[in-house]
N, CA, C and O atoms as a GROMACS GRO file, in nm:
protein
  468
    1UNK      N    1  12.697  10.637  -0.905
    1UNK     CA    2  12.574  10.565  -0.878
    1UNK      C    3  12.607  10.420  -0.844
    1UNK      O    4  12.684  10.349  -0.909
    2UNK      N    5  12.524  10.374  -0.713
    2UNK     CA    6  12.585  10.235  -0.717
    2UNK      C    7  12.504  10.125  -0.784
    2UNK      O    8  12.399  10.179  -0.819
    3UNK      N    9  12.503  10.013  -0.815
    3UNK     CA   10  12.466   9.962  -0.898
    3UNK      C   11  12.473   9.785  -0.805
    3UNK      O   12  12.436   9.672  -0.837
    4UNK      N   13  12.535   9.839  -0.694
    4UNK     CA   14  12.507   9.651  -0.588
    4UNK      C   15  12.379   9.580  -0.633
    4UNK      O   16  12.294   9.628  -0.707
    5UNK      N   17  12.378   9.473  -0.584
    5UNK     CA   18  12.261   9.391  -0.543
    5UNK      C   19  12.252   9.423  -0.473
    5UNK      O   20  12.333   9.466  -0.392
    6UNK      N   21  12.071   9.414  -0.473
    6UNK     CA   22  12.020   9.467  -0.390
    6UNK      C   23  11.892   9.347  -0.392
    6UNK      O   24  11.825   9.333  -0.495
    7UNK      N   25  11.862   9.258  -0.263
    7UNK     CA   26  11.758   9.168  -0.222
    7UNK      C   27  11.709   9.242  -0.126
    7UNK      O   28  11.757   9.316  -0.040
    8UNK      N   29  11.583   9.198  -0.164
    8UNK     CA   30  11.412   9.242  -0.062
    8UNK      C   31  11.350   9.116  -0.075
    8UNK      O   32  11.332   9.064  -0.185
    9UNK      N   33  11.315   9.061   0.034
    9UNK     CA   34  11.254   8.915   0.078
    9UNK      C   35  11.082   9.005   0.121
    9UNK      O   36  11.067   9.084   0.214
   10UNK      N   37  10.992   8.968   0.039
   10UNK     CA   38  10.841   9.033   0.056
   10UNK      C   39  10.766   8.876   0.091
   10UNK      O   40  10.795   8.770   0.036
   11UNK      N   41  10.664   8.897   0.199
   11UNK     CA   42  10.592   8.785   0.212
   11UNK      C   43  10.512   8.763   0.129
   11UNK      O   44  10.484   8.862   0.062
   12UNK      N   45  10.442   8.640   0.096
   12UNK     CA   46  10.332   8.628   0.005
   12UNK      C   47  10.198   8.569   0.111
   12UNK      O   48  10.189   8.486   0.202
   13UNK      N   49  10.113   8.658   0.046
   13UNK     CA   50   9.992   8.622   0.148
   13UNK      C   51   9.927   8.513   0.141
   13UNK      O   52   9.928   8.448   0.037
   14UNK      N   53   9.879   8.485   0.216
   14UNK     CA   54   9.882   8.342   0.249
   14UNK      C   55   9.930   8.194   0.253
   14UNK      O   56   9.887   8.081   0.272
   15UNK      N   57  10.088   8.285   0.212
   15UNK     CA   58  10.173   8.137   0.212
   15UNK      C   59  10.320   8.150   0.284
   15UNK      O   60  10.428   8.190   0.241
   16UNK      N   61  10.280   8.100   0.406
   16UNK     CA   62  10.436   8.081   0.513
   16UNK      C   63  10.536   8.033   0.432
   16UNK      O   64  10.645   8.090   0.428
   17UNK      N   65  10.510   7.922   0.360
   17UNK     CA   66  10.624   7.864   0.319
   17UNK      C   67  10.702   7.888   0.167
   17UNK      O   68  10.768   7.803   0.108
   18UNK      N   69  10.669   8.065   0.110
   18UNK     CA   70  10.676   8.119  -0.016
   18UNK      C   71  10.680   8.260   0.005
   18UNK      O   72  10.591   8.330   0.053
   19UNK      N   73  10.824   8.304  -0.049
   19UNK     CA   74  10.803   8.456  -0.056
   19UNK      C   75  10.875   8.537  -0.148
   19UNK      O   76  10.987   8.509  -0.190
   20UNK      N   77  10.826   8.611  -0.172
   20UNK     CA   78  10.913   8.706  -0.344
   20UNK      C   79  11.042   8.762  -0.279
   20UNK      O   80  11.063   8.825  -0.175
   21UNK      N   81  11.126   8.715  -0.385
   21UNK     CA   82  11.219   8.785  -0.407
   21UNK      C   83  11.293   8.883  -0.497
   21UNK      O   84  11.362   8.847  -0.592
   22UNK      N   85  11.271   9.026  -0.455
   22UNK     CA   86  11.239   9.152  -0.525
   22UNK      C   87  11.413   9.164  -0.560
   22UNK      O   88  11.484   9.190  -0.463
   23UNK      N   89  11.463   9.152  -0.658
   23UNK     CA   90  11.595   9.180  -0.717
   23UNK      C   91  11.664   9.311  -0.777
   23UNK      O   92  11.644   9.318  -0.898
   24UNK      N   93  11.721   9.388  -0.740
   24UNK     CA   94  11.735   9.550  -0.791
   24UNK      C   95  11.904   9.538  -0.837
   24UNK      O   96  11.986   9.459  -0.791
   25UNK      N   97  11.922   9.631  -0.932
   25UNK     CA   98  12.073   9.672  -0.954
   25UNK      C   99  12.158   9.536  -1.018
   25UNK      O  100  12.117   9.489  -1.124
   26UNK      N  101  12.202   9.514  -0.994
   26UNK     CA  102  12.348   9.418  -1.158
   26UNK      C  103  12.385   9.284  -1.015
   26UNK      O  104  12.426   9.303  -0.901
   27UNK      N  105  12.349   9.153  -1.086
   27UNK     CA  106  12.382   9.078  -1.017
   27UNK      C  107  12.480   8.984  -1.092
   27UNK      O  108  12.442   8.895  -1.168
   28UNK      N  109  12.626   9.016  -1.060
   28UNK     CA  110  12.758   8.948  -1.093
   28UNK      C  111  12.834   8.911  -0.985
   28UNK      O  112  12.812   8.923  -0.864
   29UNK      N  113  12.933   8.862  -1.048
   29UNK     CA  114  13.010   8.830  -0.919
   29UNK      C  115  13.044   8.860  -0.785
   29UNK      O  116  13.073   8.786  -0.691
   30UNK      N  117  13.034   8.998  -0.798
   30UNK     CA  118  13.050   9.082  -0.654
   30UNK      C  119  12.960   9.027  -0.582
   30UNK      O  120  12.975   9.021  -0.460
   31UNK      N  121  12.853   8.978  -0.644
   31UNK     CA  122  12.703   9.004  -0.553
   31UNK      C  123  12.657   8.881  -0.571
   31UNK      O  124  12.534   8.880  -0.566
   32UNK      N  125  12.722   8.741  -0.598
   32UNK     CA  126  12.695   8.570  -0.593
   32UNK      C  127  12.708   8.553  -0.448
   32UNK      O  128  12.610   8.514  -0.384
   33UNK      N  129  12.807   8.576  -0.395
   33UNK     CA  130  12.800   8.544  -0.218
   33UNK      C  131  12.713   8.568  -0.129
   33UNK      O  132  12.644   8.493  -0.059
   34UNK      N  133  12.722   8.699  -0.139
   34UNK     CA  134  12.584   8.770  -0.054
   34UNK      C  135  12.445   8.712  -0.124
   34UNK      O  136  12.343   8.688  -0.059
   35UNK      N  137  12.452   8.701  -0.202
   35UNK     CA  138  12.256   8.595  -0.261
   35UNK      C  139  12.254   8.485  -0.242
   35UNK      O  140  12.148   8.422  -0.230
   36UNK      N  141  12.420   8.409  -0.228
   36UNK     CA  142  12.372   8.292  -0.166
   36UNK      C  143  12.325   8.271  -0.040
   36UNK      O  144  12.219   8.222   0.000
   37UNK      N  145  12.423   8.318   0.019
   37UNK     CA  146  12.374   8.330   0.217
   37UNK      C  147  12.218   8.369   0.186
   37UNK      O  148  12.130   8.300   0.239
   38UNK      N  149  12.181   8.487   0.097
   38UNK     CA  150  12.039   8.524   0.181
   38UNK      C  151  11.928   8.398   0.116
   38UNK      O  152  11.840   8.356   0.191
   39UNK      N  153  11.940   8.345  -0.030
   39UNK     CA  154  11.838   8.240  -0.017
   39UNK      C  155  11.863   8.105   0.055
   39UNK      O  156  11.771   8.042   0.106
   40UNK      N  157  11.991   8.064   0.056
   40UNK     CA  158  12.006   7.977   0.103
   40UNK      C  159  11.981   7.948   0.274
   40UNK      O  160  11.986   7.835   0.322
   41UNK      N  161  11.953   8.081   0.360
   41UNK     CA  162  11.879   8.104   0.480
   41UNK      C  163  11.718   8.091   0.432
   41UNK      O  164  11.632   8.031   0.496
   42UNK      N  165  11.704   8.142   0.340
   42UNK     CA  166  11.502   8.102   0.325
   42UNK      C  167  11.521   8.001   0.327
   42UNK      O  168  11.492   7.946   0.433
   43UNK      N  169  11.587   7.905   0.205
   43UNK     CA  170  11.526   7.764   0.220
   43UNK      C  171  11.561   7.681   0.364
   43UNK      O  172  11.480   7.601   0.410
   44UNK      N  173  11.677   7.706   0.421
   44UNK     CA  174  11.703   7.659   0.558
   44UNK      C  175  11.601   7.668   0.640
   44UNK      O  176  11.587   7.579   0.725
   45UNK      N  177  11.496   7.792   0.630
   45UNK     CA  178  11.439   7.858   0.735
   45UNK      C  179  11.302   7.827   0.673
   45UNK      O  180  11.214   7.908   0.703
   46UNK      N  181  11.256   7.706   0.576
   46UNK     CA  182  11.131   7.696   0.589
   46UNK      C  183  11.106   7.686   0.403
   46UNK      O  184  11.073   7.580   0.348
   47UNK      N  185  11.129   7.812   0.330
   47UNK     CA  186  11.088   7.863   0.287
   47UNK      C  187  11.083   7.760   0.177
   47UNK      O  188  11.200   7.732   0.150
   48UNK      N  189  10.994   7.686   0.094
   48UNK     CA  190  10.962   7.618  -0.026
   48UNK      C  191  10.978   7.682  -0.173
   48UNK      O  192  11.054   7.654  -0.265
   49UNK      N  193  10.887   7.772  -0.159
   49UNK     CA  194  10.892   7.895  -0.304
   49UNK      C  195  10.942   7.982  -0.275
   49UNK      O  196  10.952   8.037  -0.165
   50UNK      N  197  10.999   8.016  -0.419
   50UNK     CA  198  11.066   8.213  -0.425
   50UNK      C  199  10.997   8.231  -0.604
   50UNK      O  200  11.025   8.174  -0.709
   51UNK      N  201  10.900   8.335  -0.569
   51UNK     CA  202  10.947   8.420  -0.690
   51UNK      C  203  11.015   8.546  -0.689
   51UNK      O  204  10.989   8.643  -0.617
   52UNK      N  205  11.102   8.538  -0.772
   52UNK     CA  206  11.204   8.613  -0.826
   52UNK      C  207  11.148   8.721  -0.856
   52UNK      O  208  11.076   8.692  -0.952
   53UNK      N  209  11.132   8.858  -0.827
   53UNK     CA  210  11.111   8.992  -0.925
   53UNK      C  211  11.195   9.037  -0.981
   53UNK      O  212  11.268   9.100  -0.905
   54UNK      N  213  11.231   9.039  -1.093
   54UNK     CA  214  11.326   9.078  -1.174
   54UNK      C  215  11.308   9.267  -1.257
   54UNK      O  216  11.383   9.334  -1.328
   55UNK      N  217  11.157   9.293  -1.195
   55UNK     CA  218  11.172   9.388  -1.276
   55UNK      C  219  11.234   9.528  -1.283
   55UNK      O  220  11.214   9.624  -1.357
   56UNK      N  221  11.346   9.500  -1.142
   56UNK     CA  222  11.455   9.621  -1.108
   56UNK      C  223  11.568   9.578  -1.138
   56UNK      O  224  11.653   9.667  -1.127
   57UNK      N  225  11.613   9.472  -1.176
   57UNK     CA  226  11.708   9.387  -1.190
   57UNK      C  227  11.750   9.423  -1.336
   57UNK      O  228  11.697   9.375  -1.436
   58UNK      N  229  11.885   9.542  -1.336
   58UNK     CA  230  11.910   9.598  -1.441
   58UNK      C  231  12.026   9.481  -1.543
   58UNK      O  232  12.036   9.460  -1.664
   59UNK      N  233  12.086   9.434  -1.440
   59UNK     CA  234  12.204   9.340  -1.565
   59UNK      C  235  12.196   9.200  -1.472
   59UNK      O  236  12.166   9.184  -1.353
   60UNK      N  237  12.228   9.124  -1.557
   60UNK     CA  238  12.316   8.980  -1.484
   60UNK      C  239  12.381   8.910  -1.595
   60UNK      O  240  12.350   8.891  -1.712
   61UNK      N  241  12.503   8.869  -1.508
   61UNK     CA  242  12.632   8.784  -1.604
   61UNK      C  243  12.627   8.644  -1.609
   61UNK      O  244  12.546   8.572  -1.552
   62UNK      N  245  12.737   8.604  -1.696
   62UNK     CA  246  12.686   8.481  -1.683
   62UNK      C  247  12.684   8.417  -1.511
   62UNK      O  248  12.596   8.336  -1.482
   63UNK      N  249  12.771   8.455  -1.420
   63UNK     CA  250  12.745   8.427  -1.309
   63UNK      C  251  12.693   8.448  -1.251
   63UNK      O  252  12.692   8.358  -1.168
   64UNK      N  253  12.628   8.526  -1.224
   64UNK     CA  254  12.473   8.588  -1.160
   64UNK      C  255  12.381   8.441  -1.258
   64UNK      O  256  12.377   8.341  -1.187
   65UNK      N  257  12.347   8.432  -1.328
   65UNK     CA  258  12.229   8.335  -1.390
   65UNK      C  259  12.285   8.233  -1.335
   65UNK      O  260  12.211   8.181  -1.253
   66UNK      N  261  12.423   8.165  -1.349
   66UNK     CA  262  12.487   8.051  -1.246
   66UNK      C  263  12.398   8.102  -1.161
   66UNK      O  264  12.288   8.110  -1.215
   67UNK      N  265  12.398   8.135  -1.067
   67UNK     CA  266  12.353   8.110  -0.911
   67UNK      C  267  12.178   8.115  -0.923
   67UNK      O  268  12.104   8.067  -0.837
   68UNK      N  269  12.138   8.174  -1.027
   68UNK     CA  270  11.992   8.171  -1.059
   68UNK      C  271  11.931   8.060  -1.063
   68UNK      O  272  11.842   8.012  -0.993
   69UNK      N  273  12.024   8.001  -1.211
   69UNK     CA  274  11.992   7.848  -1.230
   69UNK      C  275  12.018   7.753  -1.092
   69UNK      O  276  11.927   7.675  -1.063
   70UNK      N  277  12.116   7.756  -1.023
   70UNK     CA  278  12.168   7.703  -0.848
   70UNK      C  279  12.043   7.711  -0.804
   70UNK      O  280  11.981   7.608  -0.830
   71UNK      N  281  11.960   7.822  -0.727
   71UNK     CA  282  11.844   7.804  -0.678
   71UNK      C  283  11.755   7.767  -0.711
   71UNK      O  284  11.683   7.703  -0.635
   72UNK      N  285  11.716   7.794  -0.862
   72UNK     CA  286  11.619   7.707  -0.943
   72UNK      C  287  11.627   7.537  -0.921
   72UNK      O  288  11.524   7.476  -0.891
   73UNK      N  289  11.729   7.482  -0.935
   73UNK     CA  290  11.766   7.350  -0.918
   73UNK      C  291  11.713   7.298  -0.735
   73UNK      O  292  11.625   7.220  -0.699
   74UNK      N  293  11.825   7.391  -0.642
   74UNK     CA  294  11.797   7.373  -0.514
   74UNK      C  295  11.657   7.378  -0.503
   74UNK      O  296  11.616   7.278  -0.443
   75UNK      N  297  11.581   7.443  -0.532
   75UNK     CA  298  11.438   7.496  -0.458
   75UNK      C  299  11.331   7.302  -0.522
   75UNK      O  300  11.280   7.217  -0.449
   76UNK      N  301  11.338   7.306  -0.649
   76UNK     CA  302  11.264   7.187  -0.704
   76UNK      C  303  11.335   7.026  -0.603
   76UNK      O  304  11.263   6.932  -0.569
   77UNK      N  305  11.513   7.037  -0.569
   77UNK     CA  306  11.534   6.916  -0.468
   77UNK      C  307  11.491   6.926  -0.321
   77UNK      O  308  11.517   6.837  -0.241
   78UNK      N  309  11.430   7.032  -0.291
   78UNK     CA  310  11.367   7.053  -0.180
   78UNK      C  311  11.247   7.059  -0.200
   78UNK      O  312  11.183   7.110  -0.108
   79UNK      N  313  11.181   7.019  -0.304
   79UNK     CA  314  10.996   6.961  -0.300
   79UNK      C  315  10.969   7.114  -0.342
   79UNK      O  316  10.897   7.144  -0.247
   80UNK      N  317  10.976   7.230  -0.419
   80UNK     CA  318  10.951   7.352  -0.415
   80UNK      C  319  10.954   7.387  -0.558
   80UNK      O  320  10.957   7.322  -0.662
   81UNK      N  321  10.954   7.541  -0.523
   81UNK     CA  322  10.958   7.589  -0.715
   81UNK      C  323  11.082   7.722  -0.676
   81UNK      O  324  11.096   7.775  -0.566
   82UNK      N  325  11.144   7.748  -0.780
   82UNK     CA  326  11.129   7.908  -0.803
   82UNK      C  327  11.131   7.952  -0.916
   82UNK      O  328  11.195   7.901  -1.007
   83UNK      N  329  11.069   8.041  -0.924
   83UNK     CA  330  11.020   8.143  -1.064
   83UNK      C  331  11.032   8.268  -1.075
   83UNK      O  332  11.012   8.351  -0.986
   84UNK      N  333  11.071   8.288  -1.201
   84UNK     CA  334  11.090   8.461  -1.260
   84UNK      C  335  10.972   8.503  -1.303
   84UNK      O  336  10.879   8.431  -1.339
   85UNK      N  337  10.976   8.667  -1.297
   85UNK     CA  338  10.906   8.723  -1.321
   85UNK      C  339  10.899   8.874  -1.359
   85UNK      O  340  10.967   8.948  -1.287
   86UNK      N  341  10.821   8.939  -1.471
   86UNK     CA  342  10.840   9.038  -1.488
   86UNK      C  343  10.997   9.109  -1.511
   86UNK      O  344  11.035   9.216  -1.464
   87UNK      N  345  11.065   9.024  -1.587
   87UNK     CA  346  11.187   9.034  -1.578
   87UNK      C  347  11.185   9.160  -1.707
   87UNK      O  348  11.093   9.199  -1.779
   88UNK      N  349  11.322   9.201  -1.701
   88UNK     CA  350  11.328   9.334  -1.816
   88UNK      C  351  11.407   9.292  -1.925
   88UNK      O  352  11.501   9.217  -1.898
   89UNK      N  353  11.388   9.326  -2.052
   89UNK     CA  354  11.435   9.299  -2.167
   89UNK      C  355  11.563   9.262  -2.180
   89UNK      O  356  11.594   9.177  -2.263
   90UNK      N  357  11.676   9.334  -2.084
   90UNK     CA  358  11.798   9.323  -2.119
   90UNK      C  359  11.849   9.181  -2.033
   90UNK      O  360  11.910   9.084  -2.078
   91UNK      N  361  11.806   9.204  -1.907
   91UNK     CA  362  11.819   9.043  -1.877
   91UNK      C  363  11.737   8.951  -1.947
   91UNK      O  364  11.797   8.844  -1.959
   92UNK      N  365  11.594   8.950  -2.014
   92UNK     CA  366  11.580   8.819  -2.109
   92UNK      C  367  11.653   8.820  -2.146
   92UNK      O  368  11.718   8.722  -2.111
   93UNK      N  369  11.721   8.901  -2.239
   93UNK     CA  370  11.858   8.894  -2.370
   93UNK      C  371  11.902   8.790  -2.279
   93UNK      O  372  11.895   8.670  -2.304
   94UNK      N  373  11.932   8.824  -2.209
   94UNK     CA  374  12.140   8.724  -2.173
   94UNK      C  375  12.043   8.596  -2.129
   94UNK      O  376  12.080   8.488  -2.176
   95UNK      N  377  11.943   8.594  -2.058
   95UNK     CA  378  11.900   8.472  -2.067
   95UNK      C  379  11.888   8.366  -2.136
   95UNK      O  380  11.930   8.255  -2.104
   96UNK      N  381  11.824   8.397  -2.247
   96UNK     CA  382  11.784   8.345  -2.406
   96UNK      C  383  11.904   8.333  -2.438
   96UNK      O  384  11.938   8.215  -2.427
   97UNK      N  385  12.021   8.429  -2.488
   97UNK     CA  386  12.141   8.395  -2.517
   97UNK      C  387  12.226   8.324  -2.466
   97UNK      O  388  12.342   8.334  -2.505
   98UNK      N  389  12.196   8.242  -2.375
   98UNK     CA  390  12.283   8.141  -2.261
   98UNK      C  391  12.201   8.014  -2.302
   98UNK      O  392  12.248   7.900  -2.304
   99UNK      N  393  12.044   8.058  -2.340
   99UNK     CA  394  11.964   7.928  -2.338
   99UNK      C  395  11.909   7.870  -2.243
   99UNK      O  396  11.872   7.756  -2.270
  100UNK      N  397  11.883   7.916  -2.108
  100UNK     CA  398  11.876   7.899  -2.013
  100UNK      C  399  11.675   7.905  -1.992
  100UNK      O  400  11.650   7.866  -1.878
  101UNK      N  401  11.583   7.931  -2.047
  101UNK     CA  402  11.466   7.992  -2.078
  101UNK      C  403  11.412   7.886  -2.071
  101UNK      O  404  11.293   7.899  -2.044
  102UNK      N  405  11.450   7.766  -2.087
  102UNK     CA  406  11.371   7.633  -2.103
  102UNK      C  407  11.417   7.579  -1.974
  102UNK      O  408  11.400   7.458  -1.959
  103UNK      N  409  11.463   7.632  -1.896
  103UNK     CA  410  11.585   7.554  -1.772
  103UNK      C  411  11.497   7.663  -1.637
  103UNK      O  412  11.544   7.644  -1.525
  104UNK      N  413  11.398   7.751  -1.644
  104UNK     CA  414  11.370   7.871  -1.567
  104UNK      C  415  11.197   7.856  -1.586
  104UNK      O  416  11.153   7.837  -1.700
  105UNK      N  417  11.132   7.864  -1.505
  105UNK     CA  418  11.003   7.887  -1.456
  105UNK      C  419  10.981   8.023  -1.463
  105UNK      O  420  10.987   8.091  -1.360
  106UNK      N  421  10.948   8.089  -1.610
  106UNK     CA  422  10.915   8.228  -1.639
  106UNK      C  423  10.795   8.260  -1.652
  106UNK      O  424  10.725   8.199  -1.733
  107UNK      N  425  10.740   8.371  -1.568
  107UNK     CA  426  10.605   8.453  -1.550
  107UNK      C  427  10.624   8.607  -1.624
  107UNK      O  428  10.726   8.674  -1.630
  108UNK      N  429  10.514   8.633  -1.666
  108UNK     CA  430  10.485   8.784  -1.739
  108UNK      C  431  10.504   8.872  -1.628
  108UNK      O  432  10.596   8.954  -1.619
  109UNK      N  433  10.377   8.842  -1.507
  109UNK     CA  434  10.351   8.912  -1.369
  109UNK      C  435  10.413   8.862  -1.264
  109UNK      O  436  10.457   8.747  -1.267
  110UNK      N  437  10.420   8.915  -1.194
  110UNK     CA  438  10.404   8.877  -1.040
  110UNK      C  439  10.273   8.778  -0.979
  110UNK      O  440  10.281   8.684  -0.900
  111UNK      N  441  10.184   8.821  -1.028
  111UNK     CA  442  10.048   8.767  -0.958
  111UNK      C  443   9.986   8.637  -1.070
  111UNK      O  444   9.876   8.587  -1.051
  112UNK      N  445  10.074   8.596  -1.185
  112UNK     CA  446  10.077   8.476  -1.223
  112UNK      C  447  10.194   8.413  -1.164
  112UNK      O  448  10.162   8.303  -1.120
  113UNK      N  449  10.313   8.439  -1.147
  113UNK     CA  450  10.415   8.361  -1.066
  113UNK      C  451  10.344   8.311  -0.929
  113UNK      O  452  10.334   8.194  -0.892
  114UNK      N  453  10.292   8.433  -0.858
  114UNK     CA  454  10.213   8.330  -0.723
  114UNK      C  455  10.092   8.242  -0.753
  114UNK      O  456  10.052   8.153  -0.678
  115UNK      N  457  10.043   8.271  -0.855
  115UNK     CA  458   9.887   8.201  -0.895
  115UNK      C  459   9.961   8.028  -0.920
  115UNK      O  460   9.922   7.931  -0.856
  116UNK      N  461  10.064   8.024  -1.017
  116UNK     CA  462  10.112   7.903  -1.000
  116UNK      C  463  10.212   7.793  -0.956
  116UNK      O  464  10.253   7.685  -1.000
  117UNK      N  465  10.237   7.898  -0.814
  117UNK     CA  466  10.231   7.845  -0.699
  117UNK      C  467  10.201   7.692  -0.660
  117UNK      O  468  10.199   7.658  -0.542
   0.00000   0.00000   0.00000
């Protein structure tokens, strides 16, 4: 079974300059390169907000949350947000256990992550 990253860029309605980013399968090292190129083309290409969907998003290491926290940072020096959401228990764990929870723009839903927008 493979277990890659896996990114899906979904539009958000009514906002050109904001769009979810649907996260599936274990995001570690293998899979830091390839997520950088693809957000780091949204924000090149316009894009202000990302929320994050986390709720396929089976593992992440500490380097996978490195690059989490990276866009979190990037997106707010570019006048923007990004935010989690609907994330699954086992990634809170490693979150919380890094401490990182106070450092992350966390939503229950999806449709509160865009509401505060």
């Amino acid at each position: 079974m493979n277990h890659a990253l896996e990114l899906k860029v979904l539009p958000v309605a009514g906002r050109t300059d904001a769009k979810i980013l649907r996260m599936e399968g274990e995001f570690d090292a293998s899979s830091v390169e390839s997520a950088l190129e693809e957000v780091t083309s949204l924000f090149d290409g316009g894009v202000r907000h990302l929320v994050a969907d986390l709720e396929s998003l089976q593992y992440v290491n500490s380097t996978g949350l490195g690059v989490i926290l990276h866009f979190s940072r990037t997106a707010r020096e570019r006048g923007g947000s990004f935010r989690l959401c609907r994330i699954s228990s086992s990634v809170f764990e490693i979150i919380e256990i890094i401490g990182a929870t106070s450092l992350l723009e966390i939503h229950d839903t999806l449709e509160e992550a865009i509401a505060a927008l």
